[in-house]
N, C-alpha and C positions, 0 to 999 in steps of 0.2 A: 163758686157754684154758678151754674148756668140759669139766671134769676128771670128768663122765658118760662124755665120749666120746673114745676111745682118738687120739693124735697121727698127723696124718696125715704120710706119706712125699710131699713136695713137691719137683722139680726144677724149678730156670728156667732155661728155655732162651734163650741169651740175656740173662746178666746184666748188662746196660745199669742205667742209672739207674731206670727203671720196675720194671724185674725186680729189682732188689736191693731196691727198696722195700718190694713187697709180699713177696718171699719174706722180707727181713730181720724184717718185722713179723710175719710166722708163727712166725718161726724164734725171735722174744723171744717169744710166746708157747708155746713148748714143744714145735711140731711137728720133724719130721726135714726138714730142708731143703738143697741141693745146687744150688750156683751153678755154672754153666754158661756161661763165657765165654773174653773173650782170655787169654792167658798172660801175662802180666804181673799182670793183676788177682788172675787162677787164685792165684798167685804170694803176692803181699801178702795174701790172704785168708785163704791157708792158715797162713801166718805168723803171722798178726794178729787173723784173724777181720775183719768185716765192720764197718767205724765207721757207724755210723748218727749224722749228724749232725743234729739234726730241732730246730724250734723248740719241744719238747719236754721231749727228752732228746739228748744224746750219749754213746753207747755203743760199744765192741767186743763185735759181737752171734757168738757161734760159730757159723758152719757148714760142710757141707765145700764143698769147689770141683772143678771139672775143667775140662779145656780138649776134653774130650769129648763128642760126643753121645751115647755110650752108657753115661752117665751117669743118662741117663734111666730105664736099669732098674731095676724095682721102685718106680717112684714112684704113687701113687695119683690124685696130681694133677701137672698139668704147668702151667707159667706161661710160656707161650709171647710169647716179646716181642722179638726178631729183628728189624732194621731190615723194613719190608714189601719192598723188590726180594730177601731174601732165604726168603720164605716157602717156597716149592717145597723150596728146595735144604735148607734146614735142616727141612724135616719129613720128607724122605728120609731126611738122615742119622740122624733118631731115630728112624725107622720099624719097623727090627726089635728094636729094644730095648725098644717099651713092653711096659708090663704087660697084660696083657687086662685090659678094664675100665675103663682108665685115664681120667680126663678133662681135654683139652687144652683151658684156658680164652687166647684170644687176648688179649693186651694190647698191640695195637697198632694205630698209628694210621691212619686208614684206613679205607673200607666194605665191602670184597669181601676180607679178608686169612682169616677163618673160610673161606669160600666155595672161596676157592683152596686152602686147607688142608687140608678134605675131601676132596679131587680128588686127593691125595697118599698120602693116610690112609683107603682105605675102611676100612670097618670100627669107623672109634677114632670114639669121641664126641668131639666138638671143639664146643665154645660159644665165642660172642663176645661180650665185653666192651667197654662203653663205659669207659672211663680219663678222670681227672678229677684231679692232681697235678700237683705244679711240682717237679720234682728234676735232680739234676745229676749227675755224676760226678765230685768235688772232684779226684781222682786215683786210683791203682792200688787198688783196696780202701776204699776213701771215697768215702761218697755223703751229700752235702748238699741234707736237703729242703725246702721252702721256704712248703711249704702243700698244702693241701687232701689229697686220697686220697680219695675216694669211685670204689666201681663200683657199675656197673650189668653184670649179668650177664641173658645170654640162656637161657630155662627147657632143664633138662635131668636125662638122671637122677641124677646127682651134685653138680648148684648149689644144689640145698639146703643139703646137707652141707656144702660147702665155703662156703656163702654165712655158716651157721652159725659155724665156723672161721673165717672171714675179720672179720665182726661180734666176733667175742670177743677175737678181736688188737688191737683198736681201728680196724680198718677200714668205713666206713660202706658198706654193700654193699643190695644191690638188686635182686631180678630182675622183670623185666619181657618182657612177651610184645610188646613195640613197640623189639626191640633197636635194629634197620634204622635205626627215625626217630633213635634216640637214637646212635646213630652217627654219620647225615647231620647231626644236631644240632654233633657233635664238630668230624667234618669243614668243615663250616659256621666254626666256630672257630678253626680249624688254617687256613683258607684266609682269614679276616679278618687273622690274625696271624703266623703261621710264617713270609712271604714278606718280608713288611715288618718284623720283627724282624731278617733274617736279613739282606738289602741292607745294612738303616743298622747293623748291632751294637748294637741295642739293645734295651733291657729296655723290658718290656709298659709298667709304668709313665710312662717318658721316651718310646715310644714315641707316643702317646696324646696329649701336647702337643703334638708336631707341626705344624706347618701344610698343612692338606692331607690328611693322615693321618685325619681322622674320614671326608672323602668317599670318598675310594677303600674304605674298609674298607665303607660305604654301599654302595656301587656292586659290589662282591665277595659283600657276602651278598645282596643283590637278587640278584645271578644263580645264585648257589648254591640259592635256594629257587625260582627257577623251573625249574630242572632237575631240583631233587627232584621238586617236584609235577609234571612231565612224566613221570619215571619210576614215580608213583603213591606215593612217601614220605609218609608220615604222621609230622609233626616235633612232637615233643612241647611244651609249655611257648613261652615266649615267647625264639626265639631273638635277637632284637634286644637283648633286656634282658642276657639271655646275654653277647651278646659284650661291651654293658659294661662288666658284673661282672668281667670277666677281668680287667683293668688292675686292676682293684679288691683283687680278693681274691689274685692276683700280681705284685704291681708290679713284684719286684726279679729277674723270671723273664725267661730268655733262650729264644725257641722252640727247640725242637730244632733245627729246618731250621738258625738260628744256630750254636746248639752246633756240630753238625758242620760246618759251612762255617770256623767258628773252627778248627775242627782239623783242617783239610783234606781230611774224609771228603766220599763222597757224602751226599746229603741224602736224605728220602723225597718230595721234591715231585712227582714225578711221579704220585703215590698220593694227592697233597693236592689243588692248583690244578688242578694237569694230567687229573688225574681229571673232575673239572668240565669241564673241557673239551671231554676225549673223549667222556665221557655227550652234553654238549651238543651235538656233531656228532652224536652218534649217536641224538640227537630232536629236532635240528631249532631246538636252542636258543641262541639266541647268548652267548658269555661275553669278550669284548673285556678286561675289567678279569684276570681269572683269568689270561687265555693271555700277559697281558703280565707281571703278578707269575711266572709260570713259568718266562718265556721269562728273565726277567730272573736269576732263582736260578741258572736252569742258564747264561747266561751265565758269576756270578759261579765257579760249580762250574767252567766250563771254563779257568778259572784257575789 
């Protein structure tokens, strides 16, 4: 930590595998930090503290936990990371608990999840982050990471600061006035992979051998990037080379959509493929490959 400037008060709402990652890594570098989840997790955390298992270190990182949202009071930052079907309902509940001032950074997957967030929240500064990590939830208070962590944060008046803190933890951070493209960049990625990790149960790496498996992912980001540039998206970098890399630099990563289908939960696909979809109806753009990886997820969900 940056020991000029005073430790920031940080709540993640939502401490899933994403949200224990980067609050964990504030919280070993010195800040005040307050996980924010199920009760059982609440539970082993508060017992054990937070195992950070990372190709790394492995640690028991201290911090506190609640299974509340008014948990949130007096945090300076908020690390908002809530599956996206629950964005609305969970920025209610932490609604009159923030601090004035407060700034709620989005970490989750998805292009419109900031957008809808505001619409809940006048008032609160709310920025959107692109997410760029491979983690899990080993079990109740255990999280296994498996690579990368980089953000890219959307400009605002406390991403500085926090951008600053988040860089000293060992976070590689970002901010960027092309959040939108770097988002549709993400989603782009989540809709190559999420759908098809999650049918076969498999890891990015074994994924990718396949047969079959490079066209369809072909045929999914073609129509992801003509519904962006229908929508007038500006997609940063070269997203083809993009979804390569992913096998690459996560081989032994299970998408989320997987994860939770393994555990019976619902998935976020409707915010991933499904999103592509509805954009596409709603300009005129065809997406045949997307609406069938959707249709196919929420099949296996109605399971």
């Amino acid at each position: 930590m940056n020991t000029s400037s005073p430790p920031l008060s940080v709540a993640v709402m939502g401490a899933g595998a994403v949200g224990c990652y980067y609050g964990g890594m504030l919280a070993r570098a010195g800040h005040r930090v307050v996980l924010i989840g199920r009760p059982a997790h609440v539970e082993a955390v508060r017992r054990d503290g937070l195992r950070m298992q990372t190709r790394d270190f492995d640690e028991q990182v201290a911090v506190q936990a609640s299974a509340e949202a008014s948990a949130v009071a007096g945090a300076d930052v908020v690390l908002f990371a809530v599956k996206s079907p629950d964005t609305e309902s969970a920025g209610r509940q932490m609604r009159e608990h923030l601090k004035p001032g407060a700034l709620v950074l989005c970490l989750q997957n998805g292009v419109d999840n900031a957008e809808r967030l505001r619409a809940v929240l006048p008032g609160v500064e709310v920025a959107a982050a692109v997410v760029y990590v491979a983690t899990e939830m080993a079990g109740p208070g255990h999280l296994r990471h498996h690579g990368r962590g980089e953000l890219v944060i959307e400009p605002s008046a406390g991403s500085a600061e926090l951008a600053r803190a988040l860089a000293a933890a060992g976070v590689p951070t970002e901010i960027s006035d092309n959040v939108r493209g770097a988002l549709w960049s993400k989603l782009i990625l989540n809709c190559a992979y999420n759908a098809l990790s999650a049918v076969g149960r498999i890891t990015y790496g074994e994924l990718v051998r396949q047969p079959g498996v490079a066209d369809v992912m072909r045929d999914v980001v073609a129509e992801c990037r003509a519904v962006a540039a229908a929508d007038g998206v500006r997609l940063p970098g070269d997203v083809e080379e993009s979804v390569r890399r992913i096998a690459e630099t996560m081989p032994a990563q299970y998408s989320s959509t997987a994860q939770d289908l393994m555990r019976g939960k619902p998935s976020e696909i409707d915010h991933l493929n499904g999103h592509v979809v509805r954009r596409g109806e709603a300009l005129g753009v065809p997406t045949p490959a997307n609406r069938v990886l959707w249709t196919l997820v929420r099949l296996v969900e109605s399971r």
